[in-house]
C-alpha positions in Angstrom: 4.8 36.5 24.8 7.5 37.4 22.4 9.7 34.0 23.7 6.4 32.0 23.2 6.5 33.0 19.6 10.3 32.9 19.2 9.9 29.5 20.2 7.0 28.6 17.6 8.8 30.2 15.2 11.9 28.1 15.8 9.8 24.8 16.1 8.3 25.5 12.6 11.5 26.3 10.8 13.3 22.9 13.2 10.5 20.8 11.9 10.4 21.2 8.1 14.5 21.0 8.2 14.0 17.2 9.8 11.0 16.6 7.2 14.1 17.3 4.9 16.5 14.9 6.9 14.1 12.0 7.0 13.2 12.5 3.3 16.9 11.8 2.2 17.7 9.6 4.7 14.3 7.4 3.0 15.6 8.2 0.1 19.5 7.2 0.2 17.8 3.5 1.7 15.7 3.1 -0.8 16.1 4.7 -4.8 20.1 5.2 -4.2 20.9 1.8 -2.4 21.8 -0.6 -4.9 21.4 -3.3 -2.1 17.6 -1.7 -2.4 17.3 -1.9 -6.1 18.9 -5.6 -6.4 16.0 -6.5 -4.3 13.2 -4.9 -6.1 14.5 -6.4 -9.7 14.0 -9.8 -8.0 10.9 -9.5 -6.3 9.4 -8.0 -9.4 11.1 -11.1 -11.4 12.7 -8.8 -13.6 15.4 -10.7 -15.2 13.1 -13.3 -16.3 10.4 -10.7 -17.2 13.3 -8.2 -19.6 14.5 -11.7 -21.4 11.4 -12.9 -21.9 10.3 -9.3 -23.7 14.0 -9.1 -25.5 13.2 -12.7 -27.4 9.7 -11.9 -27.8 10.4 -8.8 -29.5 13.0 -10.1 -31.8 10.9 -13.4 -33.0 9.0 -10.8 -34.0 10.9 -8.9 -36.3 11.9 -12.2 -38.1 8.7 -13.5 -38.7 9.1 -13.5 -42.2 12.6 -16.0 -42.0 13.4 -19.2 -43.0 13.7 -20.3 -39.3 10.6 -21.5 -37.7 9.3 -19.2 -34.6 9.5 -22.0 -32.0 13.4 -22.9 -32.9 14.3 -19.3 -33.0 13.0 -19.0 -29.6 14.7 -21.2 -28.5 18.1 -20.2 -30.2 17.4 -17.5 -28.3 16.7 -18.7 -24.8 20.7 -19.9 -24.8 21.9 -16.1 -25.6 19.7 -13.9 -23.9 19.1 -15.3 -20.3 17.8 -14.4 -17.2 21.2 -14.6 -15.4 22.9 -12.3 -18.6 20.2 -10.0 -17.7 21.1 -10.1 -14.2 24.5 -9.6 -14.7 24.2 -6.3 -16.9 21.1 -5.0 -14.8 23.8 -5.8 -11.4 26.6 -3.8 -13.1 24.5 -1.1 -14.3 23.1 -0.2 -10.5 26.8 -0.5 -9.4 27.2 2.0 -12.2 25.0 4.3 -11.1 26.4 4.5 -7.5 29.3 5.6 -8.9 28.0 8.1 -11.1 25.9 9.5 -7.8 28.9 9.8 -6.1 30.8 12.0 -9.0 33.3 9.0 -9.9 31.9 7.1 -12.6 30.7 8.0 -16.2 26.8 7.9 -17.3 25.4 4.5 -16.6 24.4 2.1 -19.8 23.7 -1.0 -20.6 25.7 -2.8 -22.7 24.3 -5.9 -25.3 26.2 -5.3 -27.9 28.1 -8.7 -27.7 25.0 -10.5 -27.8 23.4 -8.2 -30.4 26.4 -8.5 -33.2 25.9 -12.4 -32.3 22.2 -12.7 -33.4 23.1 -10.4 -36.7 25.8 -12.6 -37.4 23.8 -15.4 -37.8 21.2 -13.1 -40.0 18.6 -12.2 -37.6 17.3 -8.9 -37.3 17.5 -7.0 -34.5 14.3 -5.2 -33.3 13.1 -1.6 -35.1 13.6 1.3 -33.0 16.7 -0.3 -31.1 20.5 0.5 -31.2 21.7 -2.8 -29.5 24.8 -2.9 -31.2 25.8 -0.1 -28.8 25.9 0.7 -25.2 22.7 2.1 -24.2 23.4 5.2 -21.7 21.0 6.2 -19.3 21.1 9.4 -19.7 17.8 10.6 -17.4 19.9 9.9 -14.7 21.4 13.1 -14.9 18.3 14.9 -13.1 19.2 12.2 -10.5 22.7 12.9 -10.0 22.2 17.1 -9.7 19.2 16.7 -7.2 21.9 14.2 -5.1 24.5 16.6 -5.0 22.4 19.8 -3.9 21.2 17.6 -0.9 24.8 16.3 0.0 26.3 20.0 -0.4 23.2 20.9 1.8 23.5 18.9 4.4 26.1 20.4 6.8 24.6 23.6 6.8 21.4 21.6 7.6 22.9 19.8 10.8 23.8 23.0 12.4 20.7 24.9 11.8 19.1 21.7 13.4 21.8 22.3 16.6 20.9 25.9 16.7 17.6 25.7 16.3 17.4 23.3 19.1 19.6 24.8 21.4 17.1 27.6 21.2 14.2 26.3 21.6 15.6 24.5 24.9 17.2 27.4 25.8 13.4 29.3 26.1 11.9 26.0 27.3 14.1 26.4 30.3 13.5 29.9 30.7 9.9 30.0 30.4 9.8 26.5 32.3 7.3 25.3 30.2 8.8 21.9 28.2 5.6 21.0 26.1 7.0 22.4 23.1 10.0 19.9 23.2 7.4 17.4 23.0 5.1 19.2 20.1 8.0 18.8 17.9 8.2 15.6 17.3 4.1 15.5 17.0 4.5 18.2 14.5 7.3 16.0 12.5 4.9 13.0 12.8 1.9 14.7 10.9 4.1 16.4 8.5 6.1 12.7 7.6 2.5 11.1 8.1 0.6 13.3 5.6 3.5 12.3 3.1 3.6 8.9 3.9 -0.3 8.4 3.3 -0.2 10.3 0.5 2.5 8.2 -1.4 0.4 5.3 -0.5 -2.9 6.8 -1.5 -1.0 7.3 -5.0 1.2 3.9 -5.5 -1.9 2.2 -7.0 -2.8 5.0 -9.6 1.3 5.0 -10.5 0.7 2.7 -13.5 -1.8 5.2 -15.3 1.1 7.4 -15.1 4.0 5.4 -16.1 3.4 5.2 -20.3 5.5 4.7 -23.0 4.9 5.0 -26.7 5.7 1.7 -27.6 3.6 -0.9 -25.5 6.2 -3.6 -26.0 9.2 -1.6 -24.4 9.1 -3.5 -20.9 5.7 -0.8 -19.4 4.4 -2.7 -17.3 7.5 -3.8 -15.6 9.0 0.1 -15.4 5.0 0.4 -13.9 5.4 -3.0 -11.2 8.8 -1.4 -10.0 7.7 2.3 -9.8 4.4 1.3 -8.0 6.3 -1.0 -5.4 8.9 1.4 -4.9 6.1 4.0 -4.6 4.1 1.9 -2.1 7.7 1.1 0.4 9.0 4.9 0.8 5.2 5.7 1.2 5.3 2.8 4.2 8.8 3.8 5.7 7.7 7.2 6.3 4.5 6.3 8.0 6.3 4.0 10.1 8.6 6.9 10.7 6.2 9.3 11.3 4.4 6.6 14.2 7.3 6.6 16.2 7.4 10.3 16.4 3.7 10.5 17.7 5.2 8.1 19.8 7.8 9.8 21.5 5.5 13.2 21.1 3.0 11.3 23.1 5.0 10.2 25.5 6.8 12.8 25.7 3.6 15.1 27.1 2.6 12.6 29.3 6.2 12.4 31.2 5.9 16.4 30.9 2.6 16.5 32.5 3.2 13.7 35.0 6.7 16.0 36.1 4.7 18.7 36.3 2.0 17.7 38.7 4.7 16.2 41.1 6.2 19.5 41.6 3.1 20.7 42.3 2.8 18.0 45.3 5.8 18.5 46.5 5.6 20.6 50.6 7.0 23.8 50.3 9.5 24.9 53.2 8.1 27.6 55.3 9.9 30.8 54.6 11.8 32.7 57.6 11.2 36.9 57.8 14.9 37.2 58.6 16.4 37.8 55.8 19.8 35.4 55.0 23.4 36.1 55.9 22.4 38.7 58.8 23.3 38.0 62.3 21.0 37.7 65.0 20.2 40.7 67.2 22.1 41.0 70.7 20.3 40.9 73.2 19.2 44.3 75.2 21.1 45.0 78.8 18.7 44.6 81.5 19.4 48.0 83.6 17.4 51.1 82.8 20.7 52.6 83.8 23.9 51.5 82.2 27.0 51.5 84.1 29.5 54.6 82.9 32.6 53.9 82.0 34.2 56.3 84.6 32.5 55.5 87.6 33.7 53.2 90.0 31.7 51.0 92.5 31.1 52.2 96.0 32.2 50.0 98.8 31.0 50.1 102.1 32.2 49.4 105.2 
């Protein structure tokens, strides 16, 4: 009784620790890959979309000008382009690595070449923006501390996973019961499951939640990227959490199957004399035995 609850106990405690694992391990693929992020900026056209927003934004601040809307537009297609776009956005995630791993200042984003062009030639920049400067992401900070409590963590997390593993196999053996090897990964696929579904359940509502005072600073792209990013951990963790069931699944059934072919196996008659004990001697035959000090009687 008391090893059958030691050994929930330990499979409860072994199970949210790997929730844990597989969470970062999601994580560092997906939000602190840059390989990841370079993906999702093209998918959601984001180069295009940002320039696009950028000359939008400051046509209309010099609406009132002597230059006519559609040339100014088009003055500005030749500064601010998709591929300058591309390359700040690129250098900024490569940035951000960098300040994850503890080696590189607070990301920005830097315009301020093209910015004291446009001025130069007597355009004005957009209200509420500091272009002429590098814009630092500062948020990111949030980021970086929740990063580094996970890394600093994550020693002392493998070996309280080896411990807790050598224990519970350690009671499987002596209890010879091996189901709850299996359990564990059933219980890791619900747990993983549950948060997979739920991500997915909320993706779709992400863009009610992603707001910003002012409508024309790039929303709805902050609310395409957060909703697909949403959508693809919320998929790799259900995928994740399948091929535990899997192997819990099969798992009981090789468990079960093992099981009933010990139990068809003959089992060797047992002998009543007991091992390592010698055979008895056989008894004389004569009532009488012969003494020691008599001698035979001949006869003539």
């Amino acid at each position: 009784m008391l090893l059958a609850w030691l050994s929930r106990f330990c499979a409860t405690i072994l199970v949210s620790l790997l929730s844990l694992v597989v969470f970062a391990l999601v994580l560092s693929q997906t939000v602190f890959s840059p390989s990841y992020l370079h993906n999702e900026l093209q998918h959601a056209h984001a180069y295009d979309r940002l320039a696009s927003s950028i000359n939008k934004q400051i046509v209309s601040s010099n609406q009132g000008s002597a230059i006519p809307a559609g040339l100014l537009a088009n003055q500005l297609q030749q500064v601010i382009t998709p591929q300058l776009i591309q390359q700040k956005l690129d250098g900024t995630i490569n940035q951000t690595k960098a300040y994850y791993d503890g080696n590189g200042p607070v990301p920005s984003i830097d315009l301020s070449p093209q910015a004291n062009q446009l001025q130069a030639t007597g355009l004005q920049l957009p209200q509420g923006t500091n272009l002429t400067k590098p814009i630092e992401i500062k948020p990111l900070a949030k980021v970086k501390d929740a990063k580094k409590v996970i890394t600093n963590t994550l020693l002392a997390v493998v070996i309280a996973l080896i411990v807790l593993l050598a224990a519970i196999v350690a009671i499987a053996v002596k209890r010879h019961s091996y189901k709850p090897l299996a359990n564990i990964f059933i219980s890791l696929a619900v747990t993983v499951g549950l948060s997979g579904l739920s991500m997915l359940l909320v993706a779709p509502y992400t863009n009610r939640w992603v707001t910003s005072v002012d409508s024309n600073n790039y929303t709805e792209l902050v609310r395409d990227l957060v909703h697909d990013i949403t959508h693809d951990i919320g998929l790799r963790l259900s995928y994740i959490a399948l091929a535990s069931l899997a192997l819990g699944i099969a798992g009981r059934i090789l468990i079960h199957y093992l099981a009933k072919q010990s139990k068809a196996l003959p089992v060797a008659p047992q002998s009543d004399t007991p091992a390592n004990v010698p055979p008895e001697l056989p008894e004389p035959t004569s009532s009488t035995p012969l003494r020691t000090d008599e001698t035979p009687k001949q006869t003539n």
